[in-house]
C-alpha positions in Angstrom: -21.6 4.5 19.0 -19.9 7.3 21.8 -16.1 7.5 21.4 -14.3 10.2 24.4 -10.9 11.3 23.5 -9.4 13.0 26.6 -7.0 15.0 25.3 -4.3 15.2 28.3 -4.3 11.8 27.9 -2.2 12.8 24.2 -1.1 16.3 24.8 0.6 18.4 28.1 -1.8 21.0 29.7 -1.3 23.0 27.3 -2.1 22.9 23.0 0.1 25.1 21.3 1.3 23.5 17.8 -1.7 22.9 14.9 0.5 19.9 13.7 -0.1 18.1 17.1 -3.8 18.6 16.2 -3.9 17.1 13.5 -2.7 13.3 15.2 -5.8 13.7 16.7 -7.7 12.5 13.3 -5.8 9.7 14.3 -7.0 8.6 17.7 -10.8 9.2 16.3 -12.4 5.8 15.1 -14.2 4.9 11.8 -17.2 3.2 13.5 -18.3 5.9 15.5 -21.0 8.6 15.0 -20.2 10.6 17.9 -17.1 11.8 19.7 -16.6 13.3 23.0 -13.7 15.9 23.0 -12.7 16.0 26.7 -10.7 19.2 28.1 -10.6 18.7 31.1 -6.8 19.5 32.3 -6.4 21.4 29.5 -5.1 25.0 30.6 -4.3 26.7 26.8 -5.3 26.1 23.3 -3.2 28.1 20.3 -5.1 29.9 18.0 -3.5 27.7 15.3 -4.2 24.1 17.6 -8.1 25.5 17.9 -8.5 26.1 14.1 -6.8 22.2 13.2 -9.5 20.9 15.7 -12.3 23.0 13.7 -10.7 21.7 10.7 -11.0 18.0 12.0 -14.7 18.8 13.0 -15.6 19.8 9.6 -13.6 17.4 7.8 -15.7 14.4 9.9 -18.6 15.8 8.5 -20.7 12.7 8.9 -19.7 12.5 13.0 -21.2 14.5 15.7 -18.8 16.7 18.0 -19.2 17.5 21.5 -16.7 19.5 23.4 -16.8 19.3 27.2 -14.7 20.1 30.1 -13.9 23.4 28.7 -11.8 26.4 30.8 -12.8 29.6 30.3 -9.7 30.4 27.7 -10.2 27.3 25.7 -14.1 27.9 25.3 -12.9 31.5 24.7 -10.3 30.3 21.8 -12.7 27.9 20.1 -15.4 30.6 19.9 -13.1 33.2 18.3 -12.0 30.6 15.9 -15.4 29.7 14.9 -16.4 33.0 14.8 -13.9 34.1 12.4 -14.2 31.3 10.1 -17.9 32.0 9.3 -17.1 35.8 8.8 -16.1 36.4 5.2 -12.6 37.6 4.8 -11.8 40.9 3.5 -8.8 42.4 2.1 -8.1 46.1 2.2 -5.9 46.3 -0.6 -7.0 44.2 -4.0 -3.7 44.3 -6.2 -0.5 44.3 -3.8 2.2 44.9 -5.5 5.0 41.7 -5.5 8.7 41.6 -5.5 10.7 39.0 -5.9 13.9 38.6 -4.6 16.8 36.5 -5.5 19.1 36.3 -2.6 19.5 36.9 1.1 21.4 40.0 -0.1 18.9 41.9 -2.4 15.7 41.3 0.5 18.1 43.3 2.7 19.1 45.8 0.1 15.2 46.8 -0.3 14.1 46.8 3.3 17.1 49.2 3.9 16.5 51.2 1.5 12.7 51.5 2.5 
């Protein structure tokens, strides 16, 4: 069973917020094995908006995903998302050192006196 979500029929034009994404889990049925993600309208995607869809996608393992109706810059933002979660993150420092500050007050003394 086929279920379409067309997304300006939730969101505006454009997807900036990943908490908005995330109410999407809630439009998607149980009894379905594959849904349709339609953009059509859709004229921005956050960063943060395209990783929450990802993290849908992944999280529905047992569901099949297709996204259609893509703009250029919404295929482009999906792609770099995707891209950069299958790349293994590295850190250029290994032990940062922490501070920990008590107050409003001390934070500003430090940066100042940086």
């Amino acid at each position: 069973m086929n279920q379409t979500i067309r997304l300006l029929d939730i969101y505006s034009a454009d997807l900036f917020i990943r908490s908005r994404a995330s109410e999407l889990r809630k439009c998607i049925n149980d009894d379905v094995d594959e849904v349709t993600l339609d953009f059509e309208g859709i004229g921005f995607m956050s960063r943060s908006f395209a990783d929450e869809v990802c993290n849908i996608i992944d999280d529905m393992g047992g569901k099949t995903f297709t996204l259609v109706n893509q703009n250029s810059d919404v295929a482009t933002m999906m792609t770099k998302v995707r891209d950069g979660r299958s790349r293994e993150r590295k850190r250029g420092v290994e032990n940062a050192k922490m501070y920990e500050f008590q107050d409003m007050e001390s934070l500003s003394e430090f940066l100042i006196a940086m």
